[in-house]
N, C-alpha and C positions, 0 to 999 in steps of 0.2 A: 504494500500500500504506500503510495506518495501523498503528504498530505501537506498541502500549505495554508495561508492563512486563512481562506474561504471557506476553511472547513464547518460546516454545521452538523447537527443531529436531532434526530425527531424523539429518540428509546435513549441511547446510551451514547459516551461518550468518554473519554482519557483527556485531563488536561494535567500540562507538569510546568513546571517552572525550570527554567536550563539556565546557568551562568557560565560563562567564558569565562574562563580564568585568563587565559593567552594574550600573548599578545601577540594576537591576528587575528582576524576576521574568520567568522565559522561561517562555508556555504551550505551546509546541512549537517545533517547526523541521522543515526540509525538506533532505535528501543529495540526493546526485546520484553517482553513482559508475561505472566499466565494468567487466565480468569477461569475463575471458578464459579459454582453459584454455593449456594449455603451449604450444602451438601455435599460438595467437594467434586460434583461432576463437571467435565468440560464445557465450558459455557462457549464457545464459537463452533464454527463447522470446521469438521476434521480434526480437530487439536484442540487445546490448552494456551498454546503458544500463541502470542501476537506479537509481529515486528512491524516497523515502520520507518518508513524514511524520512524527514522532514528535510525538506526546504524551505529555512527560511533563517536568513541571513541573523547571526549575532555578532553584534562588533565586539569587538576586544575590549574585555571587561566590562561588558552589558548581560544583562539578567533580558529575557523574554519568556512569553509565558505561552505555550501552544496548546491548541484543544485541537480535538481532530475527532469524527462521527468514527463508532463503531456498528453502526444499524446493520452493515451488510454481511457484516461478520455473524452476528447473532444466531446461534441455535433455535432461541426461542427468544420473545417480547419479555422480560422477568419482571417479577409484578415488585422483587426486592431487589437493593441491587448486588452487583455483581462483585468478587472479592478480586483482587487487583494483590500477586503476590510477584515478588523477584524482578521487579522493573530495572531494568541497567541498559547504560548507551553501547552498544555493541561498534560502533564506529563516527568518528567525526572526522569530516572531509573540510580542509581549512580553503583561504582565498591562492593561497601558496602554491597549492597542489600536494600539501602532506596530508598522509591521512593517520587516527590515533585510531588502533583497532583495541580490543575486547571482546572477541566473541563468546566467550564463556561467562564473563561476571566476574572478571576475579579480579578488577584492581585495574593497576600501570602496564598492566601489557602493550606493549608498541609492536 
C-alpha cells in the first residue's frame, strides 16, 4: 500500500506520528505492523501483517503526523476496535538516495 497525505477512511484507520532525527530530508519510509481483533484473530485479509509505504516528505528534524485508510484491508467492519501490536519502520528512503533498513524490528540495523 502507498499512502500519502489524501488519505481518508470510512471503518478504520492507523495514524503515527514520525520525527526525523537526521539531518536530511526523508522522501518516505516503510511500517510494518499486526492487527488483531479482541480475540486475537487476524483482523485483515490473508494475514496479520500490514506494511506500508508513505510518501511524504519530513525535513530534517521535523515531526509529521500520517493517517492512512485501512477499509480495504479489513476482514470484516469490527463493531470494537482493532489491537495494533509490533508497529516499526522497516525502511527510510532519504533526499540523498541512502536508504536506513530494519526489516525485522530490531533497532540500528543499516
Amino acid at each position: 500500500m502507498i499512502v500519502d497525505e489524501s488519505s481518508y477512511d470510512e471503518y478504520a484507520s492507523l495514524e503515527i506520528e514520525f520525527f526525523n532525527k537526521e539531518n536530511k530530508k526523508i522522501e518516505s519510509f516503510n511500517i510494518s505492523c499486526l492487527f488483531f481483533d479482541e480475540e486475537g484473530n487476524t483482523a485483515l485479509w490473508g494475514n496479520s501483517r500490514f506494511t506500508a509505504e508513505i510518501k511524504i516528505d519530513v525535513p530534517a528534524g521535523e515531526k509529521i503526523t500520517a493517517n492512512f485508510c485501512l477499509d480495504p484491508y479489513l476482514s470484516e467492519i469490527p463493531e470494537k476496535p482493532y489491537q495494533v501490536e509490533y508497529l516499526f519502520v522497516t525502511s527510510i528512503l532519504y533526499d540523498d538516495g541512502t536508504i536506513w533498513k530494519d526489516s525485522l524490528g530490531f533497532g540500528n540495523t543499516k
